[in-house]
N, C-alpha and C positions, 0 to 999 in steps of 0.2 A: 504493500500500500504506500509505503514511503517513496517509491521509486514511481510507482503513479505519480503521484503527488508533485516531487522533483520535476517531474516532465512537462508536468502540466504550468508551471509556476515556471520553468523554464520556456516554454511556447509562448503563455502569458508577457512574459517580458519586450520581445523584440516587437511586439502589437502595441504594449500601452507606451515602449518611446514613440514608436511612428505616429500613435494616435499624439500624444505632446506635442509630435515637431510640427503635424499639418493644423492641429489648432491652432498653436504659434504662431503659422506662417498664414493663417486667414485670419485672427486679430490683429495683429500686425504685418500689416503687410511691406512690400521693399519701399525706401524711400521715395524711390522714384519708379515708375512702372507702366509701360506702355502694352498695351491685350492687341494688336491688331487681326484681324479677320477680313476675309476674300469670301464672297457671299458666289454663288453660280452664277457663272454668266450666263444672262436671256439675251438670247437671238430676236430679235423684233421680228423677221420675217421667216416665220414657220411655220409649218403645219405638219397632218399625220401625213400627208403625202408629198411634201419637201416643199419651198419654196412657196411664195404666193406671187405668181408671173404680172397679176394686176396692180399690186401693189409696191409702190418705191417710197425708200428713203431719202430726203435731200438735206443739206444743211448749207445755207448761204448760197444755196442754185446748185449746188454739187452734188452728187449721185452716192449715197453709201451701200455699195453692192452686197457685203455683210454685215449691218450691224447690227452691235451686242452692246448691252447694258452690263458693265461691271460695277456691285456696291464694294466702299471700300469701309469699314469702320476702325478707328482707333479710339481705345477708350484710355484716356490715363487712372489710372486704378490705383496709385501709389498715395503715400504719405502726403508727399511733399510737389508743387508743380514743376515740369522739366521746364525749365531757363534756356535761354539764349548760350549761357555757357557750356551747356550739356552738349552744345551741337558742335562736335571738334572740326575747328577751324571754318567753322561758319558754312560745315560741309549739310547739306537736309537731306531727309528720310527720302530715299529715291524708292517707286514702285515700278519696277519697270513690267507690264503688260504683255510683251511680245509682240506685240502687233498697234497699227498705229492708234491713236486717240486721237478720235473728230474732234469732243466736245468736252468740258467739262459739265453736265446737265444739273447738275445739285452739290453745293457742299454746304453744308450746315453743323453750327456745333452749338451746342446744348449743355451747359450747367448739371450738377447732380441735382438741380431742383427740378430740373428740365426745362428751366430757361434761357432765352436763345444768349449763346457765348460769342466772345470775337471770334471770329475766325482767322486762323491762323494762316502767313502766306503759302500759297500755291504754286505756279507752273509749268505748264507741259513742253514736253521737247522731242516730239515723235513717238515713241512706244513709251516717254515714260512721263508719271507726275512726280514733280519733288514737292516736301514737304516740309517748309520752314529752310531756312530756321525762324524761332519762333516761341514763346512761350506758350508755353501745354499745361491749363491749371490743371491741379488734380480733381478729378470728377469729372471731367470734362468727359463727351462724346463727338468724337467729328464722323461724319457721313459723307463719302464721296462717294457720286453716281459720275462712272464715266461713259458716252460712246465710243465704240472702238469701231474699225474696221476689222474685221476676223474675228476669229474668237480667240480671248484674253488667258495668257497661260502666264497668270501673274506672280511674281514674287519680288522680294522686299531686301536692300540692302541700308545698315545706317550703322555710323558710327558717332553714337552716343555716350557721353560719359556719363558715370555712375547713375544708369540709367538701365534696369530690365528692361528687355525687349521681348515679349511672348507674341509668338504667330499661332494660332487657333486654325481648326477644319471645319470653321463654321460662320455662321453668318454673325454672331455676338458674342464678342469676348466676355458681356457679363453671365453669358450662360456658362463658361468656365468656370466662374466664381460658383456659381450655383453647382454644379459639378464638384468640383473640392469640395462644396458644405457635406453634400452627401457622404463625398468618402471620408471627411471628419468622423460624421456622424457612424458610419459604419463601423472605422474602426476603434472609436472608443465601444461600441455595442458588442463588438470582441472583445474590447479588455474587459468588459464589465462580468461575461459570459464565462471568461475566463476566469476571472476572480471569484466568481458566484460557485464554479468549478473545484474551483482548489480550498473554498469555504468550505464547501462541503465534506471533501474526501480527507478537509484537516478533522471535520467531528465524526466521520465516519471510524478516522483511524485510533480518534481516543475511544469511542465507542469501545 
């Protein structure tokens, strides 16, 4: 029974640090911390049987033979707001798309109260948008709807200082956060389980 017991108190352990570290790290979270996310690109001209031959896109008289709506979201999620300084050497957040960008169609940023925020500078330069530099308060959410010509095989380069950077497979960084609650949740509901475990087999064994 003792050796039960050892084992189970021994499995209990490596559960109730992990359960510590990831509560830790969703109470406090990094100082600085950018969630960015790439939503699916929509094809405007689609159907179940390809193409729609009657319908065209134009922008400013010109013809877009494929275009796609790419959303971009970056939420800063951190302690503290990224600064001007965080951006090394006044370099910004490049997204490069793969393919060209017609339009920028919507950028909008939004306060954690969900009111509307400065936004912060932009710029396109062929396949890609830059981003800032620029101050990024914390809570902040930006929204970038771009057209492309083709479809968008986007990713993300920035050199930031003391500043997380997380790229997300989804359309809202703050559904990651809600994601970690859960595995908080989880795994302290293991240590609990655990320890409810080794309660027991501690009165079974003076029994």
């Amino acid at each position: 029974m003792n050796t039960i017991l050892l084992w189970v108190a021994v499995a209990g352990l490596p559960v109730t640090v992990l359960s510590a570290l990831f509560a830790w790290r969703a109470l406090y979270p990094p100082r600085r911390r950018l969630v960015v996310s790439f939503g699916r690109p929509v094809p405007l001209l689609a159907s179940s049987g390809g193409r729609l031959p009657d319908l065209a896109v134009t922008v400013a008289g010109e013809p877009v033979t494929s275009p796609h709506v790419q959303t971009i979201t970056v939420d800063s999620t951190g302690r503290h707001d990224v600064l001007n300084s965080q951006f090394d050497a006044g370099r910004p957040i490049v997204f490069d798309l793969g393919v060209p960008i017609v339009k920028v169609i919507r950028l909008h940023a939004a306060s954690k109260t969900g009111e509307r925020a400065e936004e912060p500078m932009t710029r396109t330069s062929r396949n890609e948008l830059r981003l800032g530099p620029g101050p990024i308060p914390s809570g902040t959410r930006l929204t970038i709807e771009l057209l492309t010509e083709g479809a968008p095989q986007p990713h993300m380069s920035e050199r930031l200082s003391d500043t997380e950077v997380v790229q997300t497979a989804g359309f809202s960084g703050r559904s990651a956060s809600t994601r970690k609650y859960w595995i908080v949740a989880g795994l302290m509901v293991g240590s609990a389980i655990a320890a409810q475990v080794a309660g027991v087999l501690t009165y079974l064994n003076q029994e």
